[in-house]
C-alpha positions in Angstrom: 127.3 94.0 40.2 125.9 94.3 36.8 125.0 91.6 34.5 126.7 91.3 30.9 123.2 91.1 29.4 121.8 94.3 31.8 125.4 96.2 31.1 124.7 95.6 26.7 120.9 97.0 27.4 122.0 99.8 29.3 124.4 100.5 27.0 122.1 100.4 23.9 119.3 102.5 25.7 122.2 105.1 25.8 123.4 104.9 22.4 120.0 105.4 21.0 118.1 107.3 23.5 120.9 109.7 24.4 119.6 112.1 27.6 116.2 112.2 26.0 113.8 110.4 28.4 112.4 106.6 27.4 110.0 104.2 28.6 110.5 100.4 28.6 107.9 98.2 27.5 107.8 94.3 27.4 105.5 92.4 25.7 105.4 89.6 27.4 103.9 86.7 24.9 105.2 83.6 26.0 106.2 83.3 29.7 108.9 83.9 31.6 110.6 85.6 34.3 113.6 88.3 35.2 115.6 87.9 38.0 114.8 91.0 39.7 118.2 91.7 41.1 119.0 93.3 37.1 116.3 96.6 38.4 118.5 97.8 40.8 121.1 99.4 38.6 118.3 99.6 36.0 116.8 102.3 38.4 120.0 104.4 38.8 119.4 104.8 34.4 118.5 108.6 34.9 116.6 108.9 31.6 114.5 105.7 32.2 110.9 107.3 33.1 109.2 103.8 33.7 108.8 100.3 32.9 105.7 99.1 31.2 104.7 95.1 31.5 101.7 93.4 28.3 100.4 90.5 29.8 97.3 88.6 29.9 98.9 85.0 31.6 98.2 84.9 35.3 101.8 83.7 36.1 103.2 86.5 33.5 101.2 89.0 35.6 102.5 87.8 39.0 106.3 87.6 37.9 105.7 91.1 37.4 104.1 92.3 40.4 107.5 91.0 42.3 109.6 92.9 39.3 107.8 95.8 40.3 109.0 95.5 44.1 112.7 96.2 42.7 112.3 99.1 40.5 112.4 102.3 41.8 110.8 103.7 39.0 106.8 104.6 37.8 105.9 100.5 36.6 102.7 98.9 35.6 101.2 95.8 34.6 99.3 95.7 31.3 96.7 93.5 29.0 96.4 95.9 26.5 99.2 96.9 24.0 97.7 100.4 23.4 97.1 101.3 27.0 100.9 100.8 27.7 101.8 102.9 24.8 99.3 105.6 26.1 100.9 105.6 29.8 104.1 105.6 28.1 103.5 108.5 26.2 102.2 110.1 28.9 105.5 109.9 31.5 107.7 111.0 28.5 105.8 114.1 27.9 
């Protein structure tokens, strides 16, 4: 069962991405966490190529690395704002 939060994103990734493939990043400033539970149907989204994660906190990081169990989907962990755009732009290619 989907989330009414997860069902708007979804929704919005459609409207404007249409079938063109995308890449989500989050820049993760201040910290917090995402019940993992929302990846599952975010993985059946056919034109999400990956999931890109910026953050330098240790506990940012490591809410992350369990996120990344959930997604079936390419997803990495980032410090760097320009590397993520780089890997980004490299899966959408």
């Amino acid at each position: 069962m989907t989330s009414k939060l997860q069902d708007v994103l979804i929704e919005n990734a459609l409207d404007y991405y249409g079938q063109k493939p995308f890449v989500y990043l989050t820049h993760r400033v201040n910290s917090y966490s995402v019940d993992p539970s929302i990846y599952f149907e975010t993985s059946k989204l056919e034109t999400l190529a990956g999931f890109g994660v910026i953050a330098k906190e240790y506990k940012a990081k490591s809410n992350a690395e369990i996120e990344k169990l959930f997604l079936k989907k390419p997803f990495r962990i980032f410090e760097d704002l320009n590397e993520a755009i780089s890997w980004a732009k490299s899966l959408i290619k």
